[in-house]
N, CA, C and O atoms as CSV, one atom per row, in Angstrom:
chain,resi,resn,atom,element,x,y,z
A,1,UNK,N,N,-21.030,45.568,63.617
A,1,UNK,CA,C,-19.604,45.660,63.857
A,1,UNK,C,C,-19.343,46.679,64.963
A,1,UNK,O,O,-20.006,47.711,64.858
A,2,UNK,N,N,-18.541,46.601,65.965
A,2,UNK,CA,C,-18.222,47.410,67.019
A,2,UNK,C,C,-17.652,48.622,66.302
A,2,UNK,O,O,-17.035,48.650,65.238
A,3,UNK,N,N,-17.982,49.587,67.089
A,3,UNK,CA,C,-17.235,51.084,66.557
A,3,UNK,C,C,-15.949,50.733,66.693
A,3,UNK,O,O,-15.519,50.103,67.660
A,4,UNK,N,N,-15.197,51.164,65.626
A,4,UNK,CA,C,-13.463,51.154,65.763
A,4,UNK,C,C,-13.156,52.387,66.449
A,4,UNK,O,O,-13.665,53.478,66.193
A,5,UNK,N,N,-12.015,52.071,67.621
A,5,UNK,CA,C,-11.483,53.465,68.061
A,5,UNK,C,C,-9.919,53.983,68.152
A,5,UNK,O,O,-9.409,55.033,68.541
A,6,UNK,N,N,-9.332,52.591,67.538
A,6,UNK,CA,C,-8.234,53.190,67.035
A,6,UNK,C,C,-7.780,52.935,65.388
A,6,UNK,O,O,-8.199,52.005,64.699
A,7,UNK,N,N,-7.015,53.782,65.030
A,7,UNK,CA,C,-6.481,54.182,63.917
A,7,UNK,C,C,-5.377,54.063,63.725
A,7,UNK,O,O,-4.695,54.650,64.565
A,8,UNK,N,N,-4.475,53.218,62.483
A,8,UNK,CA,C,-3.160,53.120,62.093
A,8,UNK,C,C,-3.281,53.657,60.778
A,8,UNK,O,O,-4.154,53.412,59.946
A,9,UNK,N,N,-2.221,54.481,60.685
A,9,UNK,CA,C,-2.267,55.006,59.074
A,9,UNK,C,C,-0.563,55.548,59.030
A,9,UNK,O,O,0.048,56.118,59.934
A,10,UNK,N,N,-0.155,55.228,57.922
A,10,UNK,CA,C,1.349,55.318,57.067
A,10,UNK,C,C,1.149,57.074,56.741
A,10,UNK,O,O,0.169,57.815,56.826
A,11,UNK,N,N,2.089,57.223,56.474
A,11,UNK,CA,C,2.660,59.081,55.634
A,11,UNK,C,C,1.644,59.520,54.684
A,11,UNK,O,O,1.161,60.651,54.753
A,12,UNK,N,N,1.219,58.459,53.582
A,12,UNK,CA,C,0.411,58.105,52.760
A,12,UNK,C,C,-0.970,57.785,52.735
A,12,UNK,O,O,-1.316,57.734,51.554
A,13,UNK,N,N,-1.848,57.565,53.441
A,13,UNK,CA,C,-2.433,56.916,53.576
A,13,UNK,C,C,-3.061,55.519,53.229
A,13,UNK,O,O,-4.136,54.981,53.494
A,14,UNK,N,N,-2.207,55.244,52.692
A,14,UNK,CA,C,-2.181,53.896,51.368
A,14,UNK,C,C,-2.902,53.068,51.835
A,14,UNK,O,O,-3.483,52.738,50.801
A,15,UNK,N,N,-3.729,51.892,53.318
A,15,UNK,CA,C,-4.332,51.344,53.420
A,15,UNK,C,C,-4.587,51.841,55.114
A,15,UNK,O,O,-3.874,51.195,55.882
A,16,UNK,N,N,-5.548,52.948,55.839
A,16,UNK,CA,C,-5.613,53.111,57.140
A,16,UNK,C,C,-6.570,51.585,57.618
A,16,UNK,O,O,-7.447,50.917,57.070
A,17,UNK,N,N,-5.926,51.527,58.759
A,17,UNK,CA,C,-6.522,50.128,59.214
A,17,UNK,C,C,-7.062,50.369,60.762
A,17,UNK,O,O,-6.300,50.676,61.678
A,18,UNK,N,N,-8.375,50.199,60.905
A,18,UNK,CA,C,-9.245,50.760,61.790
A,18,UNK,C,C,-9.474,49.824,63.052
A,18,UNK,O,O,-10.043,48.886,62.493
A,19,UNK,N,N,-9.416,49.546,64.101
A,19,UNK,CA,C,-9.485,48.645,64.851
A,19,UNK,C,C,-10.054,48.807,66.436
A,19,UNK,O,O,-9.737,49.728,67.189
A,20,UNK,N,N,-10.900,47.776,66.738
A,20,UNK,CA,C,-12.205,48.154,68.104
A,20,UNK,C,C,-11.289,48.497,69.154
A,20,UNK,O,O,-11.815,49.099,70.091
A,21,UNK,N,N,-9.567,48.185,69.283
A,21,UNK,CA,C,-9.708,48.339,70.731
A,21,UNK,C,C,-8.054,48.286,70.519
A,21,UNK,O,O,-7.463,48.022,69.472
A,22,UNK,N,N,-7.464,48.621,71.853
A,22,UNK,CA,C,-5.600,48.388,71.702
A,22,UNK,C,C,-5.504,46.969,72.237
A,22,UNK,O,O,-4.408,46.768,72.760
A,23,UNK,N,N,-6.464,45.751,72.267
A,23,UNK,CA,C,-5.673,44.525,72.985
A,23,UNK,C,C,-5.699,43.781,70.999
A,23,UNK,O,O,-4.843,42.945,70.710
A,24,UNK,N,N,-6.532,44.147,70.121
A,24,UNK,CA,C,-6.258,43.288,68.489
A,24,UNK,C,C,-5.045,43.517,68.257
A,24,UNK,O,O,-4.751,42.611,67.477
A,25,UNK,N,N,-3.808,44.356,68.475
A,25,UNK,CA,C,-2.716,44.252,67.387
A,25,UNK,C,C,-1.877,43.086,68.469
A,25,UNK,O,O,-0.803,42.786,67.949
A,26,UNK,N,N,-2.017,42.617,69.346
A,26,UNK,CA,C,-1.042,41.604,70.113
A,26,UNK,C,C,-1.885,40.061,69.845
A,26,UNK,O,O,-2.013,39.247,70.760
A,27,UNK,N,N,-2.310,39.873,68.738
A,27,UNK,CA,C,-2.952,38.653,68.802
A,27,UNK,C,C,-2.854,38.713,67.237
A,27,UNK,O,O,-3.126,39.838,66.817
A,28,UNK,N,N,-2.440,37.516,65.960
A,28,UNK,CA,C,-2.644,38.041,64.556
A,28,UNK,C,C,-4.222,37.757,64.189
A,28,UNK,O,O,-5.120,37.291,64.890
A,29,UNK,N,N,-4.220,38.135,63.059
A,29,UNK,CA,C,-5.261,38.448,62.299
A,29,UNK,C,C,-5.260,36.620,61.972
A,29,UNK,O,O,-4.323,35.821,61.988
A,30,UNK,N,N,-7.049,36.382,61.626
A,30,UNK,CA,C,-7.177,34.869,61.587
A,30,UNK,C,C,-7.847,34.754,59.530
A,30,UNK,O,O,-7.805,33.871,58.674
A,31,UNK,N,N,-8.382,36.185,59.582
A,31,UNK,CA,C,-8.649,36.759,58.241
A,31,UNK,C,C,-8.787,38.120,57.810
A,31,UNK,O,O,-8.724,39.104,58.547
A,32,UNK,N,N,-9.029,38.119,56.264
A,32,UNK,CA,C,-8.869,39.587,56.379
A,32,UNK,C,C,-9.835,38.938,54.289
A,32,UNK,O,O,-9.440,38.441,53.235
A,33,UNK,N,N,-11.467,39.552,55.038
A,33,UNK,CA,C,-12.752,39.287,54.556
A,33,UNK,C,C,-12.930,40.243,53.574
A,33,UNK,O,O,-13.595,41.132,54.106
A,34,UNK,N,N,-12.687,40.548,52.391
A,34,UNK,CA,C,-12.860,41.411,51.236
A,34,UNK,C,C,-14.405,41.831,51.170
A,34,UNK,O,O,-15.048,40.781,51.181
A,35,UNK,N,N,-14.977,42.564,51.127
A,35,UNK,CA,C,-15.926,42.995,51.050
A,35,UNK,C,C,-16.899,43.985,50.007
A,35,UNK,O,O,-18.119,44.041,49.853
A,36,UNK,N,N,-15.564,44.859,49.266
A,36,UNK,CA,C,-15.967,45.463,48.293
A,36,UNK,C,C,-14.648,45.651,47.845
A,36,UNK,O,O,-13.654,45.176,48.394
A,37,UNK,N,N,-14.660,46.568,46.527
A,37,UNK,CA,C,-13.092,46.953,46.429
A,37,UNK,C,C,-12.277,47.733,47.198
A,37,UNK,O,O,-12.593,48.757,47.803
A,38,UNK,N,N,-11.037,47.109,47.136
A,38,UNK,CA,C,-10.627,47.730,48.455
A,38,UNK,C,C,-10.692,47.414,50.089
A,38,UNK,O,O,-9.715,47.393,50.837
A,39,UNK,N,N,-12.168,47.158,50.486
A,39,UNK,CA,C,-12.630,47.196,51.927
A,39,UNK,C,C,-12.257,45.895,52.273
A,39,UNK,O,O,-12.357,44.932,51.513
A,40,UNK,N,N,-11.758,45.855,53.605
A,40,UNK,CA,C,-11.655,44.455,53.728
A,40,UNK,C,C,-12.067,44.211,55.590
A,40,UNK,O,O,-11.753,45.075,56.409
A,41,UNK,N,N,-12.443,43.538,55.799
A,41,UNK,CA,C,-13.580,42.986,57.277
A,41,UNK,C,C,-12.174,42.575,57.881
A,41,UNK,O,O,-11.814,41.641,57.165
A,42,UNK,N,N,-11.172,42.806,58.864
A,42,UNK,CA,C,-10.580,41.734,59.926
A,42,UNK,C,C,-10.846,40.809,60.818
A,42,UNK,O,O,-11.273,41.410,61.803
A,43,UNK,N,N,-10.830,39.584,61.037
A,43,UNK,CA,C,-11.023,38.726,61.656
A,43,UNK,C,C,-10.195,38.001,62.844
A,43,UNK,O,O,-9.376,37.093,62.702
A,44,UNK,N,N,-10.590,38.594,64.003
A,44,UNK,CA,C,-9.736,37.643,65.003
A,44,UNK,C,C,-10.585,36.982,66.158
A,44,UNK,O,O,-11.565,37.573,66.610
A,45,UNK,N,N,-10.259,35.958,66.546
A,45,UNK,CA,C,-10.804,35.213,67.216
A,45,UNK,C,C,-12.540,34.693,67.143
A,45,UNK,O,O,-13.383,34.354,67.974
A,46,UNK,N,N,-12.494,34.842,65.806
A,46,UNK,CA,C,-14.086,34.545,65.296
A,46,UNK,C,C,-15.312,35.669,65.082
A,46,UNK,O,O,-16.527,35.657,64.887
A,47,UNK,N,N,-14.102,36.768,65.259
A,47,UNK,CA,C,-15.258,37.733,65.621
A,47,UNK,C,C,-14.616,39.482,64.640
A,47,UNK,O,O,-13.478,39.860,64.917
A,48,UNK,N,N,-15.150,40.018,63.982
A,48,UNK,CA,C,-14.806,41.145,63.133
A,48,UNK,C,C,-14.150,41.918,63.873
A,48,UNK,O,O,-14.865,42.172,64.842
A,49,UNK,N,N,-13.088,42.484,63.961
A,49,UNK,CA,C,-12.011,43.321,64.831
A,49,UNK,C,C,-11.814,44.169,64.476
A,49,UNK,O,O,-11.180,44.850,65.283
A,50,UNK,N,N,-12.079,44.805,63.259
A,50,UNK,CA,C,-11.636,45.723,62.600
A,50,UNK,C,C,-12.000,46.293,61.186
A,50,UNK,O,O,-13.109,45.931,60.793
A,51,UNK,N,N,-11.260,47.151,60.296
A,51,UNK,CA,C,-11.566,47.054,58.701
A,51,UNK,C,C,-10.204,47.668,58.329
A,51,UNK,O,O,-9.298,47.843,59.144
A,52,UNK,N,N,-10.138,48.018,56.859
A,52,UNK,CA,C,-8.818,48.440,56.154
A,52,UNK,C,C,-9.445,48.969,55.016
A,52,UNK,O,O,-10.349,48.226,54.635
A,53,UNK,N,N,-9.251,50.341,54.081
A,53,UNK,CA,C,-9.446,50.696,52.897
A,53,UNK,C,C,-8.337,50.758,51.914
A,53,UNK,O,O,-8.108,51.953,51.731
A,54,UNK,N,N,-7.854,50.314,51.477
A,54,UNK,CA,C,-6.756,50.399,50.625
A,54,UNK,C,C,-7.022,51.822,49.296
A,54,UNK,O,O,-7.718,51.885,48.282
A,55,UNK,N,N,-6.180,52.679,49.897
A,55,UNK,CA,C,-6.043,54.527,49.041
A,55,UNK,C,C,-7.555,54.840,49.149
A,55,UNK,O,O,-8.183,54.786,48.091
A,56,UNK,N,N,-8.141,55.117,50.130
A,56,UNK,CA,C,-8.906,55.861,50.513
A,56,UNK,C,C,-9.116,57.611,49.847
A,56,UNK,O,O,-10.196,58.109,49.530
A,57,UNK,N,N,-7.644,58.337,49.765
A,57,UNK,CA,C,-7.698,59.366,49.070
A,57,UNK,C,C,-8.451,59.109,47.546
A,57,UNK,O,O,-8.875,60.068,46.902
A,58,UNK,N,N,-8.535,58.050,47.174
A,58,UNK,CA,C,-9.728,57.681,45.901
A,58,UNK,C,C,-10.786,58.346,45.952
A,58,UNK,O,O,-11.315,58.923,45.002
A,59,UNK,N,N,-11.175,58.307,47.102
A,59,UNK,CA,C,-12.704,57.925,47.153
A,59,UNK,C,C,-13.144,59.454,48.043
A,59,UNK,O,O,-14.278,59.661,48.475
A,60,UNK,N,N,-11.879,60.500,48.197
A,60,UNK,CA,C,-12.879,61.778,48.601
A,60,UNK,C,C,-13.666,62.523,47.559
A,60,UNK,O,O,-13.396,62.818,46.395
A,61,UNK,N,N,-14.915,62.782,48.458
A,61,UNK,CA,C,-16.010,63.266,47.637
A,61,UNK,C,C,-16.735,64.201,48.180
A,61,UNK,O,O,-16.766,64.367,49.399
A,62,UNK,N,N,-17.386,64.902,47.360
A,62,UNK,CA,C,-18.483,65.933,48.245
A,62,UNK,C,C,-19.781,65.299,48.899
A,62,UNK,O,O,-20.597,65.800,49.672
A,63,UNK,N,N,-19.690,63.749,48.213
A,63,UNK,CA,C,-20.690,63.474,48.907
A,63,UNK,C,C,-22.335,63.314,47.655
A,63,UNK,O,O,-23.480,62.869,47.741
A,64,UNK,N,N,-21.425,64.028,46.552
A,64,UNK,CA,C,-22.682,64.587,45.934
A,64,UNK,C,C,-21.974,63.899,44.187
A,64,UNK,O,O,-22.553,64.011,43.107
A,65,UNK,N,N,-21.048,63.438,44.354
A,65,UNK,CA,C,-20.247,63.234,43.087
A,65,UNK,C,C,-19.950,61.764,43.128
A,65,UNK,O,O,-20.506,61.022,43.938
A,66,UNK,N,N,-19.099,61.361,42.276
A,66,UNK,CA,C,-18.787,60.289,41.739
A,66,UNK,C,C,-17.268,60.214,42.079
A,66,UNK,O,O,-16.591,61.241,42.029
A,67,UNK,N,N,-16.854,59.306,42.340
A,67,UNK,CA,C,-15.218,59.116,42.534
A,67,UNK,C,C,-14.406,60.163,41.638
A,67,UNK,O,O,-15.056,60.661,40.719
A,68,UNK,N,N,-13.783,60.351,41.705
A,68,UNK,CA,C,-12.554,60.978,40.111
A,68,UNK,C,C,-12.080,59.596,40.084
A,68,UNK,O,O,-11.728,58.813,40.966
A,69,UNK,N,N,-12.218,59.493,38.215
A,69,UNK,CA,C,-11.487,58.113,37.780
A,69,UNK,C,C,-10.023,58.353,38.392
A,69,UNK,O,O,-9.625,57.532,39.218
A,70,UNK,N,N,-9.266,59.344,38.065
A,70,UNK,CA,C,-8.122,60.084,37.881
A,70,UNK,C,C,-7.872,59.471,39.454
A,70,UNK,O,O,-8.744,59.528,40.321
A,71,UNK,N,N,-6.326,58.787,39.694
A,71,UNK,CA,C,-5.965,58.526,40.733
A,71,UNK,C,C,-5.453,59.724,41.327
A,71,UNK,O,O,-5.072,60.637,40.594
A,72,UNK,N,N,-5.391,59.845,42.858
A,72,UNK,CA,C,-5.387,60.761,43.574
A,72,UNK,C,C,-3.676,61.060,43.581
A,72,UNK,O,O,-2.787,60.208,43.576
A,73,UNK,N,N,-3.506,62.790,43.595
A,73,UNK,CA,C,-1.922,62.881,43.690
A,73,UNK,C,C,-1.542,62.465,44.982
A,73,UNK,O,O,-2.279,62.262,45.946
A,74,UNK,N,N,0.281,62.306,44.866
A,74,UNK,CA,C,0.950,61.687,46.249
A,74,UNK,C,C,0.531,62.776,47.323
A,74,UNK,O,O,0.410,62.420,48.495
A,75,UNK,N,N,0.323,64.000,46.983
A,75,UNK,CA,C,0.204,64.945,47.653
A,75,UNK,C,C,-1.496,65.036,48.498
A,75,UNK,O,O,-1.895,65.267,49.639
A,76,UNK,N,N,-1.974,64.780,47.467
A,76,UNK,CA,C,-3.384,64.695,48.413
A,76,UNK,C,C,-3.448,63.528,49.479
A,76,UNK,O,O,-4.242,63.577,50.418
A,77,UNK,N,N,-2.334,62.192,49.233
A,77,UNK,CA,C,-2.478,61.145,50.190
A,77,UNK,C,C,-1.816,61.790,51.010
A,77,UNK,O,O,-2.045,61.517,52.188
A,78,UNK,N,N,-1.136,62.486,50.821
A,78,UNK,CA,C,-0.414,62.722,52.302
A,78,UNK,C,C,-1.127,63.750,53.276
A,78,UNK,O,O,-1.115,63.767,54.506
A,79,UNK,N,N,-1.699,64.530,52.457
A,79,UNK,CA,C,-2.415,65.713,53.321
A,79,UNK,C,C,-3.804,64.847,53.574
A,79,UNK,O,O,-4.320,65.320,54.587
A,80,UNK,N,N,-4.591,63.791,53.067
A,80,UNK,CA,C,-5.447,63.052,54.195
A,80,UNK,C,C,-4.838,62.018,55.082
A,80,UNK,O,O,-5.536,61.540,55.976
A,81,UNK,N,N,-3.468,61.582,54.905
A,81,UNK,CA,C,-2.864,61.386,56.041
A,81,UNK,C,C,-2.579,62.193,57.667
A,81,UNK,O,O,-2.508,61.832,58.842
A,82,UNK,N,N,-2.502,63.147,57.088
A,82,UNK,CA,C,-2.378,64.368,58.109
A,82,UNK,C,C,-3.539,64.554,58.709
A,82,UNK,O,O,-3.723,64.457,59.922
A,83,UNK,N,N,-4.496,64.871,57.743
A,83,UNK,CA,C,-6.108,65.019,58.480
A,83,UNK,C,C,-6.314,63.978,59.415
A,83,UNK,O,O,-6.508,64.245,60.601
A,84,UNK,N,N,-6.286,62.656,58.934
A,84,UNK,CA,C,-6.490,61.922,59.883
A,84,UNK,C,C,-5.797,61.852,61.120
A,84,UNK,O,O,-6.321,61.619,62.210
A,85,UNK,N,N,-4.733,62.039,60.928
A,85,UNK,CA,C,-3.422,61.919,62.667
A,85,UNK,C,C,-3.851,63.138,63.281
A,85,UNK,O,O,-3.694,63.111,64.502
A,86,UNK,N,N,-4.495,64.529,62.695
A,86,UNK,CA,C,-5.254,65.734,63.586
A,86,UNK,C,C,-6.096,65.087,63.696
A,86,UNK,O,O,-6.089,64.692,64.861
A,87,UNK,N,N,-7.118,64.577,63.030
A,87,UNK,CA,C,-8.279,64.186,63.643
A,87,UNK,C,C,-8.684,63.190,64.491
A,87,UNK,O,O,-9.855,63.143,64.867
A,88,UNK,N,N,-7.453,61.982,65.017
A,88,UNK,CA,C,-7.732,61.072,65.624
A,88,UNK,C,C,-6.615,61.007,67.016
A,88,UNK,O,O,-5.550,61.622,66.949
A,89,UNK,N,N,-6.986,60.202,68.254
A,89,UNK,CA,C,-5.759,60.410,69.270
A,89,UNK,C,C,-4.764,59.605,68.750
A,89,UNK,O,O,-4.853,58.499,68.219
A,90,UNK,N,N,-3.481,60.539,69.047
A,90,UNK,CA,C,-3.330,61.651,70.632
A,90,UNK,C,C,-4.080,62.666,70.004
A,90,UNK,O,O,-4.873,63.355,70.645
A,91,UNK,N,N,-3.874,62.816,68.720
A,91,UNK,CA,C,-3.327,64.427,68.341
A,91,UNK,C,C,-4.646,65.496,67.837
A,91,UNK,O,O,-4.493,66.597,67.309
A,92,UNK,N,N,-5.933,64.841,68.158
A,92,UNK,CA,C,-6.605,65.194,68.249
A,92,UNK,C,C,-6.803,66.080,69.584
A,92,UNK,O,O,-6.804,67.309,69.517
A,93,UNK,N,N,-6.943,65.500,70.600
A,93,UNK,CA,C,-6.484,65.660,71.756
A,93,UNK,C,C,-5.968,67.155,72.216
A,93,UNK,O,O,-6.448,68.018,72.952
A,94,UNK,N,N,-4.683,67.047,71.383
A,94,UNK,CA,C,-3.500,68.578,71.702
A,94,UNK,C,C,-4.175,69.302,70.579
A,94,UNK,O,O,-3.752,70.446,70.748
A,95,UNK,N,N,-4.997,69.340,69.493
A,95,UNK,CA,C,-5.846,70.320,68.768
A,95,UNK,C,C,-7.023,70.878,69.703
A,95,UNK,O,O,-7.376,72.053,69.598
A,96,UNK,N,N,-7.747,69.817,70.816
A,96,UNK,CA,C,-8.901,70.255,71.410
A,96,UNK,C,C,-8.139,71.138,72.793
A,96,UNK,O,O,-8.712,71.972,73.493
A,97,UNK,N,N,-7.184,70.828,72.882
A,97,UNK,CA,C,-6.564,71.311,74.141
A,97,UNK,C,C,-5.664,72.444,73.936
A,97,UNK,O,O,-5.044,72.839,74.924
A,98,UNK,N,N,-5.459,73.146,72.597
A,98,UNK,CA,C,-4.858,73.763,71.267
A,98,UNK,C,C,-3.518,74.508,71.817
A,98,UNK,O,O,-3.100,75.613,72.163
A,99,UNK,N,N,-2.982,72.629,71.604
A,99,UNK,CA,C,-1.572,72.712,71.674
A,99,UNK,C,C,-0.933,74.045,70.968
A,99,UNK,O,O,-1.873,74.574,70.376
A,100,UNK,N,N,0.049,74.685,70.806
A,100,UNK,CA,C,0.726,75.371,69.273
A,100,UNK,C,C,1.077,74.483,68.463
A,100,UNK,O,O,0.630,74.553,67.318
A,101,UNK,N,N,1.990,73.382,68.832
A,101,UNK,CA,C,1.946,72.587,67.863
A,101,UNK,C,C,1.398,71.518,66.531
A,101,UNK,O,O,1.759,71.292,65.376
A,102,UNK,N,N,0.466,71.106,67.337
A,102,UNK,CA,C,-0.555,70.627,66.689
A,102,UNK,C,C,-1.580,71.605,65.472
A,102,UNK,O,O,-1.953,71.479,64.306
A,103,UNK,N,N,-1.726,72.623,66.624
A,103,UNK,CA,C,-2.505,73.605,65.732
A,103,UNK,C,C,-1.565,74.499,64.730
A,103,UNK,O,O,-2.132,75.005,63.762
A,104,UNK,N,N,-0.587,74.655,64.853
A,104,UNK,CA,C,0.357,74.765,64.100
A,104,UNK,C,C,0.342,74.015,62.709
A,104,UNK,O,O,0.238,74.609,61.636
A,105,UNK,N,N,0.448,72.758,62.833
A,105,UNK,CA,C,-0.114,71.770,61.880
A,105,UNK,C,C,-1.340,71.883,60.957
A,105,UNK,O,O,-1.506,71.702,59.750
A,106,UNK,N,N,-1.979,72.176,61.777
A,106,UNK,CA,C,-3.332,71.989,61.185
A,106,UNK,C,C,-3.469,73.359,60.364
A,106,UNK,O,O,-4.172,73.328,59.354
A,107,UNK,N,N,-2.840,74.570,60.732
A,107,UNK,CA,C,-3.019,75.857,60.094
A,107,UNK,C,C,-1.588,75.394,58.757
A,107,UNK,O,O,-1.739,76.013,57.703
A,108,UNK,N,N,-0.715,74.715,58.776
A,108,UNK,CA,C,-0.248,74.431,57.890
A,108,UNK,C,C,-0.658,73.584,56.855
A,108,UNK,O,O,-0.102,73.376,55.776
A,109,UNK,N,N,-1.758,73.090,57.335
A,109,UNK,CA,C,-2.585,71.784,56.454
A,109,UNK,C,C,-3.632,72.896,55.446
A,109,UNK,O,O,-4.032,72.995,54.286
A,110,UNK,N,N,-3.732,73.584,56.727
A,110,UNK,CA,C,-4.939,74.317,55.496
A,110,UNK,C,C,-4.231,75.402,54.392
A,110,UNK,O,O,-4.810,75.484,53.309
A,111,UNK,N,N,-3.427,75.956,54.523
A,111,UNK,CA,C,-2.682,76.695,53.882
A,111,UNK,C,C,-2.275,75.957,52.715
A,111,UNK,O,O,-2.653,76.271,51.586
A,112,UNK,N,N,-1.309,74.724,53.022
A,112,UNK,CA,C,-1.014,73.698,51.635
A,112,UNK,C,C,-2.148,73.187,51.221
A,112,UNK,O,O,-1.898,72.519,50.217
A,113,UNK,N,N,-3.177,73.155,51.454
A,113,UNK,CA,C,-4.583,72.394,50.552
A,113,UNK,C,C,-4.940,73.792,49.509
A,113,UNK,O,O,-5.099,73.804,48.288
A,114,UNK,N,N,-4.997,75.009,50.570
A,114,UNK,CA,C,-5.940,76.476,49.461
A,114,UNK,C,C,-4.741,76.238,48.513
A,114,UNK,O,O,-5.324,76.014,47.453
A,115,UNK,N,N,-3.487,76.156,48.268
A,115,UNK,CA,C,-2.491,76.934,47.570
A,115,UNK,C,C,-2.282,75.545,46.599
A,115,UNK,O,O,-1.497,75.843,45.700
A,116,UNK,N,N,-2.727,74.121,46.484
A,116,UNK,CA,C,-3.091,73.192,45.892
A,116,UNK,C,C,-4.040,73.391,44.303
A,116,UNK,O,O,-5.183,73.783,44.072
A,117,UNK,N,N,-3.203,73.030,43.651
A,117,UNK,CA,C,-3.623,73.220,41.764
A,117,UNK,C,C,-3.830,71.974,41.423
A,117,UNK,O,O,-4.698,71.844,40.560
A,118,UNK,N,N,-3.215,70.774,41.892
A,118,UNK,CA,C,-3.281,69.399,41.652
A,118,UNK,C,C,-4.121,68.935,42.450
A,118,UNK,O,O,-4.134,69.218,43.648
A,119,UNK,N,N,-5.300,67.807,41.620
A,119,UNK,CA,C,-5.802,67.306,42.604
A,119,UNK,C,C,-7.299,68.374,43.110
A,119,UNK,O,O,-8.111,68.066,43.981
A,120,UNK,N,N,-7.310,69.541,42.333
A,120,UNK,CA,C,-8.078,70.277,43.025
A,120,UNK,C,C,-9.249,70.052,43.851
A,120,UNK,O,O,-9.366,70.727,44.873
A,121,UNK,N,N,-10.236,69.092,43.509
A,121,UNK,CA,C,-11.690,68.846,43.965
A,121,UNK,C,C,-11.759,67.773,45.280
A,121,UNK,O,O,-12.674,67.734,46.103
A,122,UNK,N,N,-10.494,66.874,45.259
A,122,UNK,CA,C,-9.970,66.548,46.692
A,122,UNK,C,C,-9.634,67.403,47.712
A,122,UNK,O,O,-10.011,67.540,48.876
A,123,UNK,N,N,-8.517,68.163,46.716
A,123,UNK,CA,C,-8.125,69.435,48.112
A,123,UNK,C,C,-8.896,70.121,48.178
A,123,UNK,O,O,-8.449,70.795,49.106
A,124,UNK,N,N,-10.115,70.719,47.845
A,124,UNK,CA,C,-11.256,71.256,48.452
A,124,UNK,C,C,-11.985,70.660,49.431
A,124,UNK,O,O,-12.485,71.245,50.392
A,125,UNK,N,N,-12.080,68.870,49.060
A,125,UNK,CA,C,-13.034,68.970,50.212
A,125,UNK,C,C,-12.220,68.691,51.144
A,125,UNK,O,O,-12.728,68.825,52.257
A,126,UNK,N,N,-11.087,68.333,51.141
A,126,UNK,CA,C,-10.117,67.726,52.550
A,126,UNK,C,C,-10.166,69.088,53.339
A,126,UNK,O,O,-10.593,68.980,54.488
A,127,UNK,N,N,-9.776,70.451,52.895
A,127,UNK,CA,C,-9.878,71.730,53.445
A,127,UNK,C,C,-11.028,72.076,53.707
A,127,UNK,O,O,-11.057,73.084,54.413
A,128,UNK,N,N,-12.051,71.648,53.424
A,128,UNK,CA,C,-13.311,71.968,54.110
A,128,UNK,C,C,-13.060,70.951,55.331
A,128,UNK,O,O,-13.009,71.505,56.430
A,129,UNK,N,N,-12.879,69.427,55.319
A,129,UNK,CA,C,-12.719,69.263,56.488
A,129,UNK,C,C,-11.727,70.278,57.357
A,129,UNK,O,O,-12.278,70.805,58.323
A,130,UNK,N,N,-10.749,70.515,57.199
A,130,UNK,CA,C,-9.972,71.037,57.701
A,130,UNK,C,C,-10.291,72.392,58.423
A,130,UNK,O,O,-9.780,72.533,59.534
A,131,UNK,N,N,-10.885,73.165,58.051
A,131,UNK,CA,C,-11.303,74.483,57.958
A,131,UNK,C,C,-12.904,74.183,59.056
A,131,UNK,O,O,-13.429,75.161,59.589
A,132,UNK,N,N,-13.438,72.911,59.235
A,132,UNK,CA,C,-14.362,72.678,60.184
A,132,UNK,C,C,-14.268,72.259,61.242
A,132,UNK,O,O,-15.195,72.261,62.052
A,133,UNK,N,N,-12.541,71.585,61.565
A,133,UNK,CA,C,-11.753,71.281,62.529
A,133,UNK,C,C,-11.255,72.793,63.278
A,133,UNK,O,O,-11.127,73.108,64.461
A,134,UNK,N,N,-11.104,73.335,62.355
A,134,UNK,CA,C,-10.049,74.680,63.128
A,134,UNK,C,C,-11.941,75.244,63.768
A,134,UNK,O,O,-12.158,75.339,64.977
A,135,UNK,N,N,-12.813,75.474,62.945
A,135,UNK,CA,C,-13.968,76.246,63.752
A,135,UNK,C,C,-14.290,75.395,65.046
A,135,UNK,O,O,-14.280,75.851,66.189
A,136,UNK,N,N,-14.561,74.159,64.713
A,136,UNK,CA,C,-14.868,73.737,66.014
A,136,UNK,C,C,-14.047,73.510,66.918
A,136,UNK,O,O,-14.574,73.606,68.026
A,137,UNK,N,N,-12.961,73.245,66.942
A,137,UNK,CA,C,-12.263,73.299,67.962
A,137,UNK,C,C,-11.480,74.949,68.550
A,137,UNK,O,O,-11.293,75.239,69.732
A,138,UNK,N,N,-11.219,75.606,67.643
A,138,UNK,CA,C,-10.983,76.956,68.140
A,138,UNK,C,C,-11.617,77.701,69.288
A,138,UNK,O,O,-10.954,78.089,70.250
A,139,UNK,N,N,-13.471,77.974,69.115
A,139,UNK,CA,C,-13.671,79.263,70.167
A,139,UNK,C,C,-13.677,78.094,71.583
A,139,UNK,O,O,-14.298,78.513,72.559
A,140,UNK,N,N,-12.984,76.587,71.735
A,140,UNK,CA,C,-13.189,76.528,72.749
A,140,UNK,C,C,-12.011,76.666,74.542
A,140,UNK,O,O,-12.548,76.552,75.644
């Protein structure tokens, strides 16, 4: 499957939908290929265009754990909503180029994840991402 390089995602993150290039959203979708739960393959013009996770905030993990049965709070979808719009263009971009604004954001992202009681073992690792965004992009 081609690397996806752009990103659509809602307030929520409720289903981000990943896609190879900006000419797929001016042409519709011919399918949309289920693959696991949740995951689903896009199909246009005979050829995989894309993917979609439906609540992705499910499924943060250390990597080392098991899902939480426990559905994810509204609050954690929204703060990996956020991660993602810092982490992907434009607005990635004005973090590497360290807008105030942006980075503004992002120091507000991490602040509402530490001060987070709900949800805890998500908002840890989303703030570890977070907290690896501000190092690497900071001393530059």
């Amino acid at each position: 499957m081609p690397q996806a390089t752009m990103l659509h995602c809602d307030t929520e993150a409720a289903e981000p939908i990943c896609l190879r290039d900006l000419a797929v959203p001016d042409a519709p979708l011919e399918a949309r290929i289920g693959i696991a739960p949740g995951l689903v393959l896009l199909v246009q013009g005979g050829a995989v265009v894309g993917w979609s996770l439906a609540d992705p905030a499910r499924y943060l993990t250390s990597g080392y754990t098991a899902a939480d049965p426990v559905p994810p709070s509204p609050d954690t979808r929204r703060r990996l909503a956020e991660y993602l719009a810092l982490s992907t263009r434009p607005l990635v971009d004005e973090v590497m180029d360290k807008e105030p604004d942006a980075w503004h954001r992002l120091r507000t992202a991490e602040r509402a994840l530490l001060s987070r009681r709900e949800d805890r073992s998500r908002a840890e690792i989303l703030r570890r991402l977070v907290t690896r965004m501000i190092e690497d992009h900071g001393n530059r």
